[in-house]
PATIZA-123449 format. One record per residue (C-alpha): residue in one letter; x, y, z. Coordinates in pm, whole numbers, plus 50000, padded with zeros to 5 digits. Each point is the difference from the previous one (the first is absolute). Example, Ala and Ser with C-alpha at 12.3 -4.5 7.8 and 13.67 -1.06 7.14 Angstrom:
2
a512304955050780s501375034449934
! end
This chain:
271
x500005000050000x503435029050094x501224989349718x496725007749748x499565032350217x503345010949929x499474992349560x496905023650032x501675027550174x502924995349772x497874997449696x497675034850117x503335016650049x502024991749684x496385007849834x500195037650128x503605001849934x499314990949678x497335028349911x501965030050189x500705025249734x501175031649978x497205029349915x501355032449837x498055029550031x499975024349711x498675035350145x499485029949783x502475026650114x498405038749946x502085025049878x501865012450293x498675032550217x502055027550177x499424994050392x500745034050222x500305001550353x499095037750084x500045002050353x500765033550083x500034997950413x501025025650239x501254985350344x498485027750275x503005020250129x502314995149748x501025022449662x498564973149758x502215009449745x500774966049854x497794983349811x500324966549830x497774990449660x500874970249913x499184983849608x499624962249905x497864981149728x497474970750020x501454966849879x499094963549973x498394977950244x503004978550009x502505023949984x502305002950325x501215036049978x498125034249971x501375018049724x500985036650064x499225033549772x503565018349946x500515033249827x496625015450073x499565038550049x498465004550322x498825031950188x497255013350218x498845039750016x497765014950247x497365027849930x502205032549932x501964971649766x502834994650198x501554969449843x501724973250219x501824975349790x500944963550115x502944986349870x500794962249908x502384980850244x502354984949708x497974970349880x497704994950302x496695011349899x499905026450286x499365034649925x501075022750325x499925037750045x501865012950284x498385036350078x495714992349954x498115024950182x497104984350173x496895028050064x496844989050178x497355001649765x501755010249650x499374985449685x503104978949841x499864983849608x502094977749875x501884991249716x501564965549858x501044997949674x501614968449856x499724976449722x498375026649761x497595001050290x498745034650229x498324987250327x497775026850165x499125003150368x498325023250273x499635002950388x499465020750269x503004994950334x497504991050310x500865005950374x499634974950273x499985004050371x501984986750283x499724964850166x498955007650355x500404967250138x500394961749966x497744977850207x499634958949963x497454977150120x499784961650002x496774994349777x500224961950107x501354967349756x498315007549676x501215038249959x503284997350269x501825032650084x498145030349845x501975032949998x498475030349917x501685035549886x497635026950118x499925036749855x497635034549964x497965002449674x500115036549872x496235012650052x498065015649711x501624983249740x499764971249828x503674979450056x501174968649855x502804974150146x502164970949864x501204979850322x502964981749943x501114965650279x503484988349964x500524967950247x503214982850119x498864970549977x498605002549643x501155005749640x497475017149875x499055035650129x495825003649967x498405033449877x496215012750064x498125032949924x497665019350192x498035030450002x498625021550252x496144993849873x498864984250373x502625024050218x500235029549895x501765023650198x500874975450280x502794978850170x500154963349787x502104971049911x502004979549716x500204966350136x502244969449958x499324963849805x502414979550129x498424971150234x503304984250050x501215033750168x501604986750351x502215018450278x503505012949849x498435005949684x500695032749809x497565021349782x500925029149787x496605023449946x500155023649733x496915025149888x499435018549682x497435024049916x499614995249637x496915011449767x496754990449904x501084984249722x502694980350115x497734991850312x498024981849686x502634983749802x501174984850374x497074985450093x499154984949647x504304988050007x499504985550327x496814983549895x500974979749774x503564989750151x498974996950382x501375029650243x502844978549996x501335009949682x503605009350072x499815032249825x497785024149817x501884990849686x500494961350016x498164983149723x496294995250081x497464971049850x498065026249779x501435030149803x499555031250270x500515034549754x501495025550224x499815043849949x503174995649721x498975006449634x502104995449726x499175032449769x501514978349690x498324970550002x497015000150235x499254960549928x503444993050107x499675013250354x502404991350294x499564982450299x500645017450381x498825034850107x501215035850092x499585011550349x501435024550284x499764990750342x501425011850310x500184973850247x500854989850387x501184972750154x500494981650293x501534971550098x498634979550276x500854966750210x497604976450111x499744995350390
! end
């Protein structure tokens, strides 16, 4: 009987052996896109004078490196045209300008022009105000540790956020965006997502008060990748346009979005 057992399971696995075969699969790679990252953010209490845009491209599925955009011309002006150019680090991609004037509430456009290609963009520079205190509360084993970053919403205006949560014990940093619909005008919170948050732990808070629009383009971003997307600009399941237009070719618009943020942060250890 062992020995008619063992011809079966012998024959069953020699029969999958047998069929195992290698599938190739042939996907349709688009014409590349120009991806900008157009963060514009002004730490509270410091000059803010350097600024980093940074160019890449969209590639293939299976592809294991992001290619960069070199040579572009790349500058920013503010309402009385004051132009702030950003120059390429050799061969990088990066685009950095070293005296930016950040002004609470002024109007910046930008230019990109590479490939044949002029990319468009406009935003206003939004404030943000002070972290008044960390508190954390034990919100038992489902949630874990929750810590929560209060501040003071500006009354009589309408004010949106973009909370960022960087974790020690995680990759991944996790974004969410807010706005002051239900709280006008009074104290309230970002909050953390991390259940697995335990003593020793540290969390780096940062705010942003960012626009309407880019209140919109976050939520539909996070959305579709989960808060936990790593970035406003890592790839997302679904095509996300952002405020960039390319005045050339309007059916052959970028990918990533144009904003000006000043920002605090805080960092925090859990107890």
């Amino acid at each position: 009987m062992k020995k008619v057992i063992l011809s079966v399971v012998f024959f069953i696995l020699l029969l999958f052996t047998g069929c195992e075969e290698v599938v190739h699969v042939d996907l349709e790679t688009a014409k590349p896109k120009l991806v900008v990252e157009a963060a514009i953010n002004w730490r509270k209490g410091t000059s803010g004078a350097q600024q980093t845009i940074k160019l890449t491209t969209t590639t293939g599925y299976f592809e294991d490196e992001i290619p960069i955009v070199t040579g572009a011309v790349v500058y920013v002006k503010n309402s009385t045209s004051q132009q702030f150019n950003f120059t390429e680090v050799p061969n990088t991609g990066r685009y950095v300008c070293n005296n930016f004037k950040p002004v609470i509430g002024e109007n910046y456009s930008l230019t990109i022009i590479t490939n044949g290609n002029t990319y468009t963009a406009s935003e206003t520079l939004k404030s943000i105000t002070p972290i008044n205190n960390i508190t954390q509360y034990d919100a038992g084993p489902l949630a874990g540790i929750v810590v929560r970053a209060f501040y003071n919403d500006p009354a009589d205006v309408d004010n949106y956020y973009l909370y960022k949560y960087t974790y020690s014990n995680k990759i991944t940093s996790t974004y969410y965006a807010d706005k002051d619909e239900f709280y006008q005008g009074n104290e309230f919170f970002s909050v953390s997502d991390d259940e697995d948050l335990k003593t020793g732990d540290e969390v780096e808070i940062t705010h942003y008060g960012i626009s309407k629009q880019y209140y919109n383009y976050m939520n539909i971003l996070v959305s579709l990748a989960g808060n936990n997307v790593g970035g406003p600009f890592q790839t997302p399941p679904a095509t996300v346009k952002g405020n960039i237009i390319n005045t050339t070719d309007k059916s052959n618009y970028p990918l990533g979005y144009f904003s000006l943020s000043e920002t605090v942060s805080r960092k925090y250890t859990v107890k």
